[in-house]
C-alpha positions as CSV (number, residue, x, y, z in Angstrom):
1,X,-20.9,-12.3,5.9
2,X,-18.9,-12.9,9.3
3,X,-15.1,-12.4,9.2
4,X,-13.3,-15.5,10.0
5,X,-11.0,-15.6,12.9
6,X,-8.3,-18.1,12.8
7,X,-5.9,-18.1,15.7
8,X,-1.9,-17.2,15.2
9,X,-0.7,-21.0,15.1
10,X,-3.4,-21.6,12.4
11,X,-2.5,-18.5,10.4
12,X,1.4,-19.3,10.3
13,X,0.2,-22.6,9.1
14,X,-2.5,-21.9,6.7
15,X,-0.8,-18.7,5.6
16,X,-1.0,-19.5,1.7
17,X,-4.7,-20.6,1.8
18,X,-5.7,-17.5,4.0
19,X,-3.8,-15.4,1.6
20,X,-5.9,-16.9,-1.2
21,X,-8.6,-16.3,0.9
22,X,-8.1,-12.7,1.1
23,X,-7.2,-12.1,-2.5
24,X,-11.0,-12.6,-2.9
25,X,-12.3,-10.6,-0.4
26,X,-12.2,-12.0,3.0
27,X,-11.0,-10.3,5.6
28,X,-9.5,-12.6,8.3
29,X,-8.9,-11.8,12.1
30,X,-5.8,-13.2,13.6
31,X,-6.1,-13.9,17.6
32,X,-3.7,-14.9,20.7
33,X,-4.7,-16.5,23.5
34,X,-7.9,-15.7,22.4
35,X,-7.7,-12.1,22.0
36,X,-7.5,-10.2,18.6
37,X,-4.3,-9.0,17.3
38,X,-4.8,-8.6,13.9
39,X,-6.7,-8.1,10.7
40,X,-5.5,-9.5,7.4
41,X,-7.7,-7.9,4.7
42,X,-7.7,-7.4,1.1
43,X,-5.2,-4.1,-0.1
44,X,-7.2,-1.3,-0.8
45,X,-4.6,0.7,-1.9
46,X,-4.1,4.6,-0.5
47,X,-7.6,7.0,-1.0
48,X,-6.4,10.1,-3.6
49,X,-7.6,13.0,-0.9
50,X,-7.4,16.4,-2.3
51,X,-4.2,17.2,0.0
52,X,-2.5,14.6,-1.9
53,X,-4.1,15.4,-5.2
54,X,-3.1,18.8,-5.0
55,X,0.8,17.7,-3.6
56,X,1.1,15.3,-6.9
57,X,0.4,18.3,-9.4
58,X,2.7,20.5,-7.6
59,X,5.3,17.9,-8.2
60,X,5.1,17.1,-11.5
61,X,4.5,21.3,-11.9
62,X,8.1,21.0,-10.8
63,X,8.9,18.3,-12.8
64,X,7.8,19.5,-15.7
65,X,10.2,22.9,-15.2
66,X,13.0,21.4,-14.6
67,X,15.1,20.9,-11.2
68,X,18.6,21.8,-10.5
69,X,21.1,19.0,-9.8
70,X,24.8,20.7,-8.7
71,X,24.3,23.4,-11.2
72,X,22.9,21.1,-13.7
73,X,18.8,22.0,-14.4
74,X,17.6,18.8,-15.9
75,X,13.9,18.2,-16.7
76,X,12.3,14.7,-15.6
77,X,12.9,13.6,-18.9
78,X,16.5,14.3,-19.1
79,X,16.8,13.1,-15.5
80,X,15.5,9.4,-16.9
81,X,17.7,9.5,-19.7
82,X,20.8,9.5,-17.9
């Protein structure tokens, strides 16, 4: 499938339909003056690398111990339930 290009005028004035458009897949490539500026494309969210893995467990490690607040150690928990 080609990616459609639509120019900037036509983007700020189709913006809902393209956005509609996009929700199901497309991928859409803005230009000016004929030149491309940008994509619009569906989210794809963030990849879970093993860095960031690895840096989520370490926080919730954490978490689950308890941090101290001013003297106060409070666990997650405790932290939500004031």
């Amino acid at each position: 499938m080609a990616m459609k290009t639509v120019t900037a005028r036509e983007a700020n004035q189709q913006f809902s339909r393209l956005l509609g458009e996009v929700a199901e897949g497309e991928e859409v490539v803005i230009t000016r003056r004929g030149q491309p500026v940008a994509t619009l494309a569906p989210y794809r969210g963030r990849p879970m690398t093993p860095e960031r893995k690895a840096a989520i467990e370490r926080l919730m490690a954490m978490a689950r111990k308890g941090f101290h607040l001013g003297g106060i150690r409070a666990t997650r928990d405790e932290m939500h339930e004031r």
